[in-house]
Backbone as CSV, one residue per row, in Angstrom:
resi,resn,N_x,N_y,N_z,CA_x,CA_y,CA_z,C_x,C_y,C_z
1,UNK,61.086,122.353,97.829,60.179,123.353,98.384,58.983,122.683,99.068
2,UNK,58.890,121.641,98.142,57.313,120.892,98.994,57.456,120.473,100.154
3,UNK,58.715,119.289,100.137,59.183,118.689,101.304,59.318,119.393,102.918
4,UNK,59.817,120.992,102.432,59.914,122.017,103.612,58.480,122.750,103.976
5,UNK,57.630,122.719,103.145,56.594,123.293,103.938,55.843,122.094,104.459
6,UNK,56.102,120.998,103.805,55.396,119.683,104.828,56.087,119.525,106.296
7,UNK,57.544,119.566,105.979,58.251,119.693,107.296,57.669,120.360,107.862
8,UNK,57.601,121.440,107.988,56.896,122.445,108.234,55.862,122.538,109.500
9,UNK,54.782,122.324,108.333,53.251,121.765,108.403,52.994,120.970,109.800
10,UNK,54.012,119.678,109.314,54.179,118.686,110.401,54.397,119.026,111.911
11,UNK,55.645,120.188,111.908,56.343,120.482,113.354,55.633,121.342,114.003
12,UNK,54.455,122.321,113.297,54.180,123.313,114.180,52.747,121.946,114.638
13,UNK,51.980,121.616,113.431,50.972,120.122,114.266,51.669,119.701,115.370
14,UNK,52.592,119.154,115.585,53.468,118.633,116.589,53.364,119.705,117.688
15,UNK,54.046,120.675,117.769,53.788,121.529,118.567,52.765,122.008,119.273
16,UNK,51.122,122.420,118.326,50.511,122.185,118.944,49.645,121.485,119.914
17,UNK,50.307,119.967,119.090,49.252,118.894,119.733,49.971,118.791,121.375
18,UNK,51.416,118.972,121.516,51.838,119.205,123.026,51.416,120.031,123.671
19,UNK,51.172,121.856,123.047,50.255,122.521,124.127,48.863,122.411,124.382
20,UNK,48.357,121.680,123.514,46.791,120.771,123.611,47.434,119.942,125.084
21,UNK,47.888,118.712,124.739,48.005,118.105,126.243,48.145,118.710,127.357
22,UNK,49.230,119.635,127.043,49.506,120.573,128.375,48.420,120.651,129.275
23,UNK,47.279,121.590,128.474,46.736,122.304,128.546,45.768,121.615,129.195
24,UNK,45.039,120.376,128.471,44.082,119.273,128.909,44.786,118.528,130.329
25,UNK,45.983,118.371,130.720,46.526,117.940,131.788,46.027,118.618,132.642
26,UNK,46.331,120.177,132.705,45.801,121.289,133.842,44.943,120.810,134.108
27,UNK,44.314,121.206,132.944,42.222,120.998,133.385,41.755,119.590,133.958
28,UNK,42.142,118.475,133.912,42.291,117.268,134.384,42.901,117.312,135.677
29,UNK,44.079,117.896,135.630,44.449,117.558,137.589,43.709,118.776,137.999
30,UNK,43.327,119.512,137.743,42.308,120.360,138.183,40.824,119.821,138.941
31,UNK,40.348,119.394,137.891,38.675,118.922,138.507,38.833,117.696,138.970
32,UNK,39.703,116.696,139.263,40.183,115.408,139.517,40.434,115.807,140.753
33,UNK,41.310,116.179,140.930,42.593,116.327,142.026,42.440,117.390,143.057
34,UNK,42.302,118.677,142.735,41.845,119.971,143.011,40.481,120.112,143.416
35,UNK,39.366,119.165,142.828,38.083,119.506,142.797,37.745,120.545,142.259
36,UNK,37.862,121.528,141.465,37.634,122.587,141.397,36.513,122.317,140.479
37,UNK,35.417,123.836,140.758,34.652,124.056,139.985,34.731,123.965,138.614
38,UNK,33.561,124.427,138.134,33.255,124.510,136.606,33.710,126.057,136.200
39,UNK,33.358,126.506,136.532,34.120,128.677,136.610,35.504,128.731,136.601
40,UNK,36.518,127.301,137.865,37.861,127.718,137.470,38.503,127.337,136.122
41,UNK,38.013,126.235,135.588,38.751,125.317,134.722,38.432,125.825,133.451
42,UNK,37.069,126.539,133.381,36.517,127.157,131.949,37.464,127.854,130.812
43,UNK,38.241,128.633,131.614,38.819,129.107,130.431,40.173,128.365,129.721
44,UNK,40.538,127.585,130.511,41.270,126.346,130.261,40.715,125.580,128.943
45,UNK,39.092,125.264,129.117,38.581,124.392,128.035,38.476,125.374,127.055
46,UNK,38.020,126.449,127.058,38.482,127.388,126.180,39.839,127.289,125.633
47,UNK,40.528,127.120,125.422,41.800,127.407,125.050,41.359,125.996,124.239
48,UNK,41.094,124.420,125.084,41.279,123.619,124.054,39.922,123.578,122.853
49,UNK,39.171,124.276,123.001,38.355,124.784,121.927,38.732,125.243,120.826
């Protein structure tokens, strides 16, 4: 029982930490690449908040 909720535990961490990158990628080729303002990308950093 322990072993499976560590499994668990582990895969959805995992999971999130990929839509964290995702997410930080956008916002990065965004103000990099795009130039974009501070207004477009905001709710982006929101999310990684």
């Amino acid at each position: 029982m322990l072993l499976a909720v560590t499994v668990g535990v582990g895969l959805t961490s995992g999971v999130l930490l990929i839509l964290q990158a995702y997410h930080l990628s956008h916002v990065v080729n965004a103000v990099f690449l795009e130039h974009a303002p501070l207004q477009q990308v905001k709710p982006g950093l929101w999310i990684l908040g």
